[in-house]
N, C-alpha and C positions, 0 to 999 in steps of 0.2 A: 320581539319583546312586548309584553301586553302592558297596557298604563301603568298595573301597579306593580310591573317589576322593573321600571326605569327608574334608573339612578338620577341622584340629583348634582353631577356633576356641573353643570351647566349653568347651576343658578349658588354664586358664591357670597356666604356673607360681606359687608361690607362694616365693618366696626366703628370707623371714623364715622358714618352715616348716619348708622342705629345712632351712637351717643350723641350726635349736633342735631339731629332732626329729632331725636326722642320717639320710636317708631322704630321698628328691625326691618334693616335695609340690604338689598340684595343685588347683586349684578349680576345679567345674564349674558355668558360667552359661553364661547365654544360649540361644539357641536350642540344640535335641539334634538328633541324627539321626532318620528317620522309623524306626527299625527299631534291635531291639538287636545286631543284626549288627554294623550299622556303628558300633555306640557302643563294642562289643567290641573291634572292630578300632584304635579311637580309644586308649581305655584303653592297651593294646598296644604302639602307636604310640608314645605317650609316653612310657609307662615303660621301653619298651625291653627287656618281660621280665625288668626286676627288682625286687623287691621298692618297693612306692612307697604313696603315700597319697593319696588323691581323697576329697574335701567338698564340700557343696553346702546350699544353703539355700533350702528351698521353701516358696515362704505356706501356709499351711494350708486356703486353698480351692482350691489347684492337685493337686486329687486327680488326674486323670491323668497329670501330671508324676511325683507322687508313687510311683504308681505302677510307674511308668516306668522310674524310678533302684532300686526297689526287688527289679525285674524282674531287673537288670542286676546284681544281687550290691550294692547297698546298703543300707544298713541304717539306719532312726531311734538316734541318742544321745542325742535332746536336742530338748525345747520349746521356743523360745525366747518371750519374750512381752514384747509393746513397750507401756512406758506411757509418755502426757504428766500435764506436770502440767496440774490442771484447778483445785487447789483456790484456797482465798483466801488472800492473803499471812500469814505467817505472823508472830504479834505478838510473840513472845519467841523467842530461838533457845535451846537446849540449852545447860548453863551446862557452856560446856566452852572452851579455849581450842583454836582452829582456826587456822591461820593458813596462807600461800602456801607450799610445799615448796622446796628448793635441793638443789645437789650435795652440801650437807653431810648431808642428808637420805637419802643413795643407797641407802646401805647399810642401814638402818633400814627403808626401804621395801618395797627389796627383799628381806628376809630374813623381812617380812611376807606378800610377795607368795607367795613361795616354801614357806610352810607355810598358808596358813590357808583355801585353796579346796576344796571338795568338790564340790561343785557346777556347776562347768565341762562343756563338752564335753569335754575332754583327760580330766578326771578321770573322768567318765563311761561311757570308752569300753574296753573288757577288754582291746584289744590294746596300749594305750598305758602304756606303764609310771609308775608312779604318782611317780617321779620326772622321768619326762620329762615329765610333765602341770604339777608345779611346778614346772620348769624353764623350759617357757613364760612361765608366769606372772611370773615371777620376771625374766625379761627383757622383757617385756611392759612393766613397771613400771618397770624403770629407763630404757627409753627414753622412756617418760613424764617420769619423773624429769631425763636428759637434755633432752629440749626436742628428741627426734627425733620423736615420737608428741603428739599432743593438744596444747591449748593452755595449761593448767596444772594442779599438781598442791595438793590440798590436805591438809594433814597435821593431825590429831588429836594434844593433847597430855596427855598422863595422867601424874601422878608425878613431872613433867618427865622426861618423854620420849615420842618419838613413839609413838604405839598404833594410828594407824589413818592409811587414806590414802583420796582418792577422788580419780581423774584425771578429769580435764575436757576434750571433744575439743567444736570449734565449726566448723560447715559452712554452707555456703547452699543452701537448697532451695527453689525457686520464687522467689528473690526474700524469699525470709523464712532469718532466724539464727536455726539448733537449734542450743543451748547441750545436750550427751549427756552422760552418766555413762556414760564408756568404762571404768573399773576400779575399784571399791571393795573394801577390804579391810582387816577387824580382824584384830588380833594374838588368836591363839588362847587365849590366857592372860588378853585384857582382853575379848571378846566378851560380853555380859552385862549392861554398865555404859552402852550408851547411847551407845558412840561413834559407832556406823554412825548414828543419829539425827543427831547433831551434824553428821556431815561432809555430808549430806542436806541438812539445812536448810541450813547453812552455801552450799552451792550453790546452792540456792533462791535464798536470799537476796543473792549478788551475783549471780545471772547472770539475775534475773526483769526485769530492767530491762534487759537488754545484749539479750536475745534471746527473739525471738518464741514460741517452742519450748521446754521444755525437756523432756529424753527420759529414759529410762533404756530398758534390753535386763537381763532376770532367767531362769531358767529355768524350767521349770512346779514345776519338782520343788524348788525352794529356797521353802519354804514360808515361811520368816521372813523372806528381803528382798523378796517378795511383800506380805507385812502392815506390814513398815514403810514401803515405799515408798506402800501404800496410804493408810497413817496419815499419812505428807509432804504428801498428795494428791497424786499421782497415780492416773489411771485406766488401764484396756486401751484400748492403742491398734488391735495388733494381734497374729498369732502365725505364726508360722515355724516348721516343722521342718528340725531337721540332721542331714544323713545323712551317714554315713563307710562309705568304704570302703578294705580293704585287700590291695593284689595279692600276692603270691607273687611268687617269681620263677620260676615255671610261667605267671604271665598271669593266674592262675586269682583269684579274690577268697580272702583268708584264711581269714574269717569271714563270715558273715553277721549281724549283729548285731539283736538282736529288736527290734521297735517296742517302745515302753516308756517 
């Protein structure tokens, strides 16, 4: 198949992206073309020549994948690293009050979501403005909050008032229920005191009995929800690198962003 008869299977819009980054945004799975001609041409194809955004996400033992995308104007942001839990149930939880999140909670959530991340791919990446990175976030959370995204949210209470959040997203994989930690996040002013522990366990603890799995996704570089989630027990499941790339409206990639 020559460049310009490759399909563009491979590289899928991404909606939620385009409208929170403001920019047509794309992700690239699945099978690639044999050659960077035609992945060029793809790229291209899509954007249309204008300014746009492509991610992707590669295990860490698909070196020549890796490769591949990095050939083509991609660039590592970001380790990602999957643990389950392995450890023994847990006899006391965090003496904190936790409880299920609601619409009254929107605002509170979201206005945690929207400061308190550093450690993201958005926040990661030098071409992404560090408000459009919290902006993500921050909508990320309240469609969590909504009941559009995951299947519940649980909220942290300090002071009386909320301090921290962790969304909950539940799938079937093989025939077995993975209960995830799709979003965790303390308020920047209460970090320190124990809540991200709380809302950990707190998940542990209702969903070790609902489902087979339970997961978390951290990045290599977030050294402290790395050692608490170790301390909840969990283990390495596995790791993934994220690449981003960014076109021009020449076609041409913006940047090349260093491994790292």
């Amino acid at each position: 198949m020559s460049s310009r008869e490759a399909n563009t299977d491979c590289i899928l819009p991404d909606a939620w992206l385009t409208r929170t980054l403001g920019i047509p945004s794309f992700a690239v799975s699945g099978s690639l073309p044999a050659d960077h001609e035609a992945f060029a041409y793809l790229l291209e194809k899509v954007s249309q020549r204008q300014r746009a955004f492509f991610f992707a996400k590669v295990p860490a033992t698909d070196l020549p994948r890796l490769a591949f995308l990095e050939a083509a104007g991609f660039g590592v942001i970001d380790t990602q690293v999957t643990l389950e839990h392995r450890g023994e149930p847990l006899d006391t939880l965090a003496r904190m009050e936790v409880r299920t999140g609601g619409v009254a909670d929107r605002t509170a959530v979201a206005d945690i979501a929207g400061t308190c991340f550093r450690y993201s791919r958005f926040h990661q990446d030098p071409e992404i403005d560090r408000n459009a990175a919290n902006a993500i976030k921050r909508q990320w959370a309240q469609n969590c909050i909504d009941g559009l995204r995951g299947s519940e949210v649980l909220v942290a209470i300090f002071g009386g008032s909320p301090a921290g959040f962790l969304a909950v997203r539940v799938a079937e994989e093989e025939a077995k229920v993975v209960a995830t930690i799709d979003l965790v996040g303390v308020a920047v002013s209460m970090q320190g005191k124990g809540i991200g522990s709380a809302l950990v366990q707190t998940f542990i603890s209702r969903w070790r009995s609902r489902a087979h799995i339970l997961r978390v996704g951290t990045q290599i570089a977030n050294s402290s929800s790395l050692r608490l989630y170790q301390r909840c027990g969990f283990w390495f499941h596995d790791a993934a690198y994220v690449l981003h790339s960014h076109r021009s409206d020449r076609g041409m990639p913006a940047t090349r962003s260093p491994r790292g």
